[in-house]
C-alpha positions as CSV (number, residue, x, y, z in Angstrom):
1,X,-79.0,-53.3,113.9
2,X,-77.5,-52.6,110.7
3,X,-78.9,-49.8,108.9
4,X,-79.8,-50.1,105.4
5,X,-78.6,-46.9,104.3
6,X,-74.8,-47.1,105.7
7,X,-74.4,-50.0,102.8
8,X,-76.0,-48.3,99.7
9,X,-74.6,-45.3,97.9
10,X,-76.1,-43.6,94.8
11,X,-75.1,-41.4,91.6
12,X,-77.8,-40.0,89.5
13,X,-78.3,-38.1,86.4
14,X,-80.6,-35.5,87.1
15,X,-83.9,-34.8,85.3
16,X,-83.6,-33.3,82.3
17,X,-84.7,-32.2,78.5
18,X,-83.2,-34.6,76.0
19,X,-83.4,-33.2,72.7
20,X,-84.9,-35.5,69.7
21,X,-82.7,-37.8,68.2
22,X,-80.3,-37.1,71.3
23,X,-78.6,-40.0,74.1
24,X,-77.9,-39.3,77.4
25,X,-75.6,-41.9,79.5
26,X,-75.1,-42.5,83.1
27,X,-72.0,-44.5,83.9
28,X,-71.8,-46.6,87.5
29,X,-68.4,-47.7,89.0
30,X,-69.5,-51.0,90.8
31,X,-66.4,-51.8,92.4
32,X,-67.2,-53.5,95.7
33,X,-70.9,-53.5,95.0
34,X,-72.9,-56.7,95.2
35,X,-76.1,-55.4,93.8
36,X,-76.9,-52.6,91.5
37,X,-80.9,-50.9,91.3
38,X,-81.1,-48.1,88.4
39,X,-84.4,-46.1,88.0
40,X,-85.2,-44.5,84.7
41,X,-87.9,-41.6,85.4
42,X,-90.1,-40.6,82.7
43,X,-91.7,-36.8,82.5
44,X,-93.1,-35.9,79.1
45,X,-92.0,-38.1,76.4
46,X,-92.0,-36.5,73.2
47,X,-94.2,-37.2,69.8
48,X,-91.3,-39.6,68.9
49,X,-90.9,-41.4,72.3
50,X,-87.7,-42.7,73.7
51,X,-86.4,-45.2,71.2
52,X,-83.7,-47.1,72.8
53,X,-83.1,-47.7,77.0
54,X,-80.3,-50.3,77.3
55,X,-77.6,-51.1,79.8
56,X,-74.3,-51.8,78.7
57,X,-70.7,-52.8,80.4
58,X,-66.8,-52.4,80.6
59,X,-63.6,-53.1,82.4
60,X,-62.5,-49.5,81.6
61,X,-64.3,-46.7,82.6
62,X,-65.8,-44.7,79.1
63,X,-64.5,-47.1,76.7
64,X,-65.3,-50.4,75.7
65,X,-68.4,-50.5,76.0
66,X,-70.6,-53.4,75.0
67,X,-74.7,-54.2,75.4
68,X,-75.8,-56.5,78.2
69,X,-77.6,-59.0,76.9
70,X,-81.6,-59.0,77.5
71,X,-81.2,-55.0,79.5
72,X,-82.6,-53.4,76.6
73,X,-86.3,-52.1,77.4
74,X,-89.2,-51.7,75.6
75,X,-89.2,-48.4,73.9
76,X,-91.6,-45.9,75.6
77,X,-93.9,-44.0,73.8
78,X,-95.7,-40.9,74.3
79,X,-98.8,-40.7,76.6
80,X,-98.4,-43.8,77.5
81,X,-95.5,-43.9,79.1
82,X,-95.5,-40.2,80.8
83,X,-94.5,-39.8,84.5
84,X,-93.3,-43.3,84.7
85,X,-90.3,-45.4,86.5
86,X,-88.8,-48.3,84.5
87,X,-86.5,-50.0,87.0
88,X,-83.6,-52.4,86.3
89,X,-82.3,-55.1,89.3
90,X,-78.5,-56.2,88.7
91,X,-76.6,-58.8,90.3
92,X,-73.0,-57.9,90.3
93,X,-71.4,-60.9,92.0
94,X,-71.2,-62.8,89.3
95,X,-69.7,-62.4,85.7
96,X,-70.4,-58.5,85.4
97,X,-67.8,-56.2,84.5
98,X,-67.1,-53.0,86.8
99,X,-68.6,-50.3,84.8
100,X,-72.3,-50.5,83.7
101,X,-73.8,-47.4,81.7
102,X,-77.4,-46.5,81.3
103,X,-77.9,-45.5,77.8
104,X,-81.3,-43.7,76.8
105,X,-81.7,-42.4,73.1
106,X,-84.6,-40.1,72.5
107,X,-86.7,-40.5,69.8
108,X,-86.2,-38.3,66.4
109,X,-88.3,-34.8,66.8
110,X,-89.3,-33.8,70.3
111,X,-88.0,-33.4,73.5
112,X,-88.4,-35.9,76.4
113,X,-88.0,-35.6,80.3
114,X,-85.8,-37.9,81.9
115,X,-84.2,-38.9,84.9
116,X,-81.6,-41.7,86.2
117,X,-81.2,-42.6,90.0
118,X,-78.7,-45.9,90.4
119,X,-78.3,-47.1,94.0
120,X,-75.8,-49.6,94.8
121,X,-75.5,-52.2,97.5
122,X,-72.4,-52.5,98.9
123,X,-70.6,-55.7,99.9
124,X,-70.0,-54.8,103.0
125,X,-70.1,-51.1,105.0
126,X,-67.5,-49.4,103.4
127,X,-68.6,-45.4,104.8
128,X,-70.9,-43.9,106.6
129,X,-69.9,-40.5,105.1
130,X,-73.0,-39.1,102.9
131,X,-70.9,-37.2,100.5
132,X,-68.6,-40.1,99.8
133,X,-71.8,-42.0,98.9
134,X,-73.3,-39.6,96.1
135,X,-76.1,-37.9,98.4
136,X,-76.2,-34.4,99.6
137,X,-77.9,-35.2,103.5
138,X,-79.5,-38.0,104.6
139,X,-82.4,-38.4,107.7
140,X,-82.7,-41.7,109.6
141,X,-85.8,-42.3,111.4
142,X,-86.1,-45.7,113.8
């Protein structure tokens, strides 16, 4: 039995305040990953909402950066869009390049809560070591 958990391995960007008018980022190294899951989690989303939610790639690791075509989500507004997950699914076997970065711009007056969790499928089992896979501890229940 091959347990799930032994090929995935995570980074996140914890939940946070982001000011109005302000852009967080989470960048992903994909390298050996097949597939690539990335949660955006919503708290309070100020009067202005969160205008712009987009993926975007590179060969180079913070540089170079260019939009993936059709990531960009709909912009979230406020109330409506509180305490929410907006989830993206990407296949990396295929023409993507090794770096994809989460970009969320707030909108332009209040503060928003947000959150990024990106969990990665690896080609094959790689390690079996929690800290080498972005996680703290880990409990496996058969």
């Amino acid at each position: 039995m091959i347990h799930m958990n032994k090929n995935m391995k995570y980074k996140s960007l914890p939940p946070q305040s982001v000011a109005g008018g302000a852009t967080v980022t989470l960048e992903i190294d994909t390298l050996e990953c097949a597939y690539l899951t990335i949660c955006l989690q919503t708290g309070t989303i100020g009067a202005n909402g969160v205008g712009t939610i987009k993926l975007q790639e590179s060969d180079v690791s913070g540089s170079g950066q260019v939009d993936i075509a059709s990531s960009a989500m709909t912009a979230l507004v406020t109330s409506t869009n509180n305490n929410e997950i907006d989830v993206w699914g990407v296949n990396l076997r295929g023409q993507r390049k090794r770096y994809i970065t989460v970009t969320a711009t707030n909108g332009a007056t209040n503060a928003s809560l947000l959150g990024i969790l990106a969990i990665l499928s690896l080609r094959h089992q790689v390690t079996t070591d929690v800290t080498s896979r972005g996680i703290i501890q880990e409990v496996l229940i058969n």
